[in-house]
C-alpha positions as CSV (number, residue, x, y, z in Angstrom):
1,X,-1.4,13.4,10.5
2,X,-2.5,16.8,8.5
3,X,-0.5,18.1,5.7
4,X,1.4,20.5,7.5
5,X,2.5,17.8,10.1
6,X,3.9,15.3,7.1
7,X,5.7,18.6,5.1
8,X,7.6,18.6,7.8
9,X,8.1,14.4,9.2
10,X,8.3,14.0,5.3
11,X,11.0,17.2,4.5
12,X,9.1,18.4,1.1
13,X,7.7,21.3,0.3
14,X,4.0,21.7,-1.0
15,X,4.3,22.1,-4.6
16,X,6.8,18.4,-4.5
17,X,3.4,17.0,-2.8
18,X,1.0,18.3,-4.8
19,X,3.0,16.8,-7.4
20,X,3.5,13.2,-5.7
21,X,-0.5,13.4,-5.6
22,X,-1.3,13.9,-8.8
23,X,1.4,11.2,-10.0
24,X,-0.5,9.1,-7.4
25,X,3.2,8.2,-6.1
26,X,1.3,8.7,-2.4
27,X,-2.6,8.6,-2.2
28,X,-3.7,10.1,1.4
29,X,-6.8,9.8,3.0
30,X,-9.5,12.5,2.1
31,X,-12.6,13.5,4.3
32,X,-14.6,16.5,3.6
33,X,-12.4,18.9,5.1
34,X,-8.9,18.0,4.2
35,X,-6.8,14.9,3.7
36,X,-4.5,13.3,6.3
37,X,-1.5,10.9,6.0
38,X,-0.3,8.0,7.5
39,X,3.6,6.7,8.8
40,X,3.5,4.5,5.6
41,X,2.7,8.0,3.6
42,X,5.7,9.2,5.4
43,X,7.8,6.2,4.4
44,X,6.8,6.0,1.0
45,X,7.8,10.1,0.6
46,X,11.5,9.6,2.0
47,X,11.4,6.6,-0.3
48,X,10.5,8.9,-3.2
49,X,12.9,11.7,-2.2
50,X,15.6,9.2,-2.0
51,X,15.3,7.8,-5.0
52,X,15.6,11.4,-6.9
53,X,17.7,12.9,-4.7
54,X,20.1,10.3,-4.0
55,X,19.9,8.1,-6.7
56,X,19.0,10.3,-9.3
57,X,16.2,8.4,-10.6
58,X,13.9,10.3,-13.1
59,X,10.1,10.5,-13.2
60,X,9.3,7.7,-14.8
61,X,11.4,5.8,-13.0
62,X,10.0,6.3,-9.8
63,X,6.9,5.1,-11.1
64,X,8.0,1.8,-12.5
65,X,9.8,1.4,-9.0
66,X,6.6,2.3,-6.8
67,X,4.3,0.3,-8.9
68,X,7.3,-2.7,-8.4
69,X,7.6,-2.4,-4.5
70,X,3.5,-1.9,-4.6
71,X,3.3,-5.5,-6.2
72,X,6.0,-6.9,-4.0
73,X,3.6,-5.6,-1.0
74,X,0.1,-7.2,-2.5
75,X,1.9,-10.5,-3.2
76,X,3.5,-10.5,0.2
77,X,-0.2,-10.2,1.9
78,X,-1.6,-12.5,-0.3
79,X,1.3,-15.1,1.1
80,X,0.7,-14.5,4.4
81,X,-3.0,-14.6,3.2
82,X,-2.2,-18.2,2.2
83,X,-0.1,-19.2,4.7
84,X,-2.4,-18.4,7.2
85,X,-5.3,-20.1,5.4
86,X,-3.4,-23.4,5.1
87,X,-4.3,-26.4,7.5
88,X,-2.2,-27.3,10.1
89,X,-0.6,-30.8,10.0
90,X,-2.0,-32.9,12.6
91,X,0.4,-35.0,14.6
């Protein structure tokens, strides 16, 4: 989706994404023209705004906590990475 499209799925405004961007709290896809988001992107923003809004969590917080859940994701994969590489029992 372009950047108007996830302002509004995402309910920010442009200066709390430019923002998110450079914090790299979301990292959209860039071609030569302009950059477009994904449903995860989308996700990941109410996450964000949640987590300020709602829960009051500062900067630095949000941080610690995306590069936490970021982790959780990578070692999940590399689970299912493992548990798919695992041979089956023969019976």
């Amino acid at each position: 989706m372009n950047k108007q499209q996830f302002l509004n799925n995402a309910g920010v405004e442009v200066q709390t994404l430019e923002f998110w961007i450079e914090q790299q709290w979301l990292i959209p896809d860039r071609t030569t023209a302009d950059i477009s988001f994904s449903e995860t992107d989308v996700a990941r923003a109410h996450l964000i705004r949640d987590l300020k809004a709602d829960l009051g969590v500062n900067d630095e917080g949000v941080d610690v906590i995306l590069h936490l859940v970021d982790q959780l994701h990578g070692l999940r994969k590399a689970f299912e990475q493992l548990h798919a590489d695992m041979p089956k029992p023969s019976r």
